[in-house]
N, C-alpha and C positions, 0 to 999 in steps of 0.2 A: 519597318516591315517585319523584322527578325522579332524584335519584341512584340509585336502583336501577335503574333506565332508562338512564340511561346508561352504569351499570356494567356493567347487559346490552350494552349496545351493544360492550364495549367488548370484551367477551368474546365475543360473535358476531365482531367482527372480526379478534380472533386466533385463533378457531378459523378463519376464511375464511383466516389469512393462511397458518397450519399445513398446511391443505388443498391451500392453491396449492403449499406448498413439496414436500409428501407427492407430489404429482402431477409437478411438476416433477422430482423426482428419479427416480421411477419411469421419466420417460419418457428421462432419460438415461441409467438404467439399463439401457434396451430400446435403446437408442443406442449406447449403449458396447458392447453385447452383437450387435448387429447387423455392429459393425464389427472388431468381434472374430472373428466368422464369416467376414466378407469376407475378413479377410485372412487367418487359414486358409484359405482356400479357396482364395488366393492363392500362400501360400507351396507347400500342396500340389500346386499347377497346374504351381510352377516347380519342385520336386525331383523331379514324374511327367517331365518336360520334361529335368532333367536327366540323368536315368536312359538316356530316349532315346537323348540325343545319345551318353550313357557305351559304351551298347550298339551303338549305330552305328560308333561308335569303334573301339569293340573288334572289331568285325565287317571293317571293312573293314582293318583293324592285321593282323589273322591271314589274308585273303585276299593282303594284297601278300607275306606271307611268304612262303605258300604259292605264290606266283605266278600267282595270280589275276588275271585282267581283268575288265573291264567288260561285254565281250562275248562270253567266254564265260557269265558270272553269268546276263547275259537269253539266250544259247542254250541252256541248261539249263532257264530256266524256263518256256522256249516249249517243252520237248520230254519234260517231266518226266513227263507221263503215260505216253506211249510207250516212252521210254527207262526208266522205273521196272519195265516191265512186262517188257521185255528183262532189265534184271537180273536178274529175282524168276528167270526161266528159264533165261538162259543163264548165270548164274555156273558155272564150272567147278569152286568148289568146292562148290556143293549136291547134287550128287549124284555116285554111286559113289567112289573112292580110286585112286591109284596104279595097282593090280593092272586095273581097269577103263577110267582114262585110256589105260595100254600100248596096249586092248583096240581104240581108237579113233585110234591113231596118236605117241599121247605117246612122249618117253623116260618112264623112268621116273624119279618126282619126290617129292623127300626133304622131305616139309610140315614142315619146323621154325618155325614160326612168331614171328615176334620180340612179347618183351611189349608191349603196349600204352605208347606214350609220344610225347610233345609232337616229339619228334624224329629219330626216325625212322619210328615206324606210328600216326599220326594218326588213326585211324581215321574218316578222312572219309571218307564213302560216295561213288563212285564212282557215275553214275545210267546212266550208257550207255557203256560201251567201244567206242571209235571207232581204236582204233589201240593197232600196235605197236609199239614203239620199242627196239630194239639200242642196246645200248651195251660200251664197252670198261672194264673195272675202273682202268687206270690204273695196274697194280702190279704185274709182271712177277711169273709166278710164283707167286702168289700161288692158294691154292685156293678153293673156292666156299664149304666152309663157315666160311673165315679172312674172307674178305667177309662171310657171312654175321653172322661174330660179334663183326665192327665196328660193322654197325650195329644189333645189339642192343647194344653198350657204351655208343652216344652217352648211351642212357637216363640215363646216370650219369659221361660224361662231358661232355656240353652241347655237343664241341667244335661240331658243325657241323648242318643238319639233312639228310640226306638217307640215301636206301636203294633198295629195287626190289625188283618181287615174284618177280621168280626170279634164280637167279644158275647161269650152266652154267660148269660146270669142266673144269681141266685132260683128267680122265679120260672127259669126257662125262657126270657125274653133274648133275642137277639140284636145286638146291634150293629150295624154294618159301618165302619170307620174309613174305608178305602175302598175304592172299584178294585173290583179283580183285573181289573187289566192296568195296574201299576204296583211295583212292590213295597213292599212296609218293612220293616226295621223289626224283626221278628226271630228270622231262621239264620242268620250267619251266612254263609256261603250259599242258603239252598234259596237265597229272601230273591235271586233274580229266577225262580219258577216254581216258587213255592208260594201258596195262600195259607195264611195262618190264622187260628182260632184260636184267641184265647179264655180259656174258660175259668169261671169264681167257684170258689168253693167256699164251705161255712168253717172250716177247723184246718189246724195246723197240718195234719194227714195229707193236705191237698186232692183227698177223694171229693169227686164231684157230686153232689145231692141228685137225687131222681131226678127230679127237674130239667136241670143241667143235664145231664149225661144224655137222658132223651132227645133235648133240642139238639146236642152236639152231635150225635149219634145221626140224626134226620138231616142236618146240615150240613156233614161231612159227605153223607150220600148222594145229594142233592148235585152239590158240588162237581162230586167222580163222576154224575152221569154228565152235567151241563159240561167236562170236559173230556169226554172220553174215558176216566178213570178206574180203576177197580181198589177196593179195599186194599191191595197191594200197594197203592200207592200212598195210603195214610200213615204217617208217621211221626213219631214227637221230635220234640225239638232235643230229645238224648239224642236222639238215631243221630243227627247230624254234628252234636258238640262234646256229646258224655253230659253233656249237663243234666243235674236232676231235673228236669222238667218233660211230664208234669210227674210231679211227686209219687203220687201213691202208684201210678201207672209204670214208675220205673222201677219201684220196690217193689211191686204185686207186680211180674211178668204178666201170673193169670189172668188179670184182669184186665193187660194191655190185648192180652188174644184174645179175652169173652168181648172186650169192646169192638174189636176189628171184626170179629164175625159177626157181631149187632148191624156194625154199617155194612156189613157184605150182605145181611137177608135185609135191610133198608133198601140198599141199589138193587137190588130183583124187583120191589115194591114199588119204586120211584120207575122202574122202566114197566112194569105193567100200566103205572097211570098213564104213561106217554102212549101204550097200545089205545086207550080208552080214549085219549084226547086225539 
């Protein structure tokens, strides 16, 4: 009897001791499992985190390309309502063509539009056009649509990034390269509200022939009125870098001010057509 008693005993206490180990393991099971979680949840906190930083990266890599500042970034976001709302209306290409721009003062303007690429037509949106900006081509000679089909090339040559949305030539024709409601590779810092024109000339001077000056002259007007502008707001591409550009316009001051009052009695001209229409 004594040994069966104790034999119970003895078997109660490795089934107690089974128990304890049964419970023991489970609870480092829920332990191990707990901490397993944690640091998922850790590793995921730091690759959401890296992603961040990847994308901030990336963000402000393709603003210094672009020529972006700091303070244009927060003037556009202070003004993004207003200026979003300008766009949506006065882009000059949402409504009527060519035949209709003439109608309102334009030359007449040859929309060849360049494909879409990293390099020349970016297609970043432009939120408020604040200016216009002349420029000189830099290539004696040279005609508007031979600009023009430079920089459609870059697409596929890499060499450099820049372009502009209109180009006036030799004969006074226009060519229109980008919508005004995306910016071009032009002005430096000013390319996120500024629309740029770049004009040919026949000689090293970089003065523009009659031709030229005329269209540029009607086209810059055209412009100031489709967005609220005045000749105040036309300016070369020195005013924003010092650069010689355009040429003869930055060495003859007087002929940067005879041009600017040409476009300022242009917009008086261009806004009586709109009294008449």
């Amino acid at each position: 009897m004594q040994k069966h008693i104790n034999k119970k005993k003895k078997t109660d206490t490795r089934t107690g001791k089974t128990a304890v180990k049964k419970k023991n393991s489970r609870s480092k099971r829920r332990k191990s499992s707990r901490v397993r979680q944690r640091n998922q949840r850790i590793l995921m906190s730091l690759m959401l985190l890296v992603i961040i930083v990847l994308i901030g990266w990336i963000i402000i890599n393709r603003a210094s390309e672009n020529g972006w500042s700091i303070g244009d970034f927060l003037h556009n976001s202070d003004t993004m309502v207003s200026d979003g709302e300008q766009s949506g209306t006065d882009n000059a290409d949402s409504s009527g063509g060519p035949e209709q721009w003439q109608k309102e003062g334009a030359p007449y303007i040859d929309v060849e539009l360049l494909t879409p690429n990293e390099y020349s037509r970016p297609q970043i949106p432009i939120e408020s056009v604040q200016y216009i900006a002349i420029h000189y081509t830099a290539n004696p000679g040279a005609t508007a649509i031979a600009n023009r089909n430079y920089f459609e090339n870059l697409a596929t040559t890499h060499d450099t990034k820049v372009s502009s949305h209109f180009v006036v030539g030799l004969d006074g024709e226009v060519v229109q390269c980008i919508p005004t409601s995306e910016m071009s590779y032009a002005t430096n810092s000013r390319n996120v509200d500024t629309l740029s024109i770049e004009c040919c000339h026949p000689d090293e001077t970089g003065k523009f022939n009659e031709a030229t000056y005329d269209s540029a002259v009607k086209l810059s007007a055209w412009l100031c009125v489709r967005f609220g502008l005045t000749s105040e707001n036309v300016i070369r591409h020195y005013d924003v870098t010092g650069k010689n550009c355009p040429k003869y316009y930055v060495e003859n001051p007087d002929a940067w001010i005879q041009m600017k009052s040409d476009i300022a009695a242009q917009i008086d001209v261009d806004y009586g057509l709109q009294d008449v229409q």
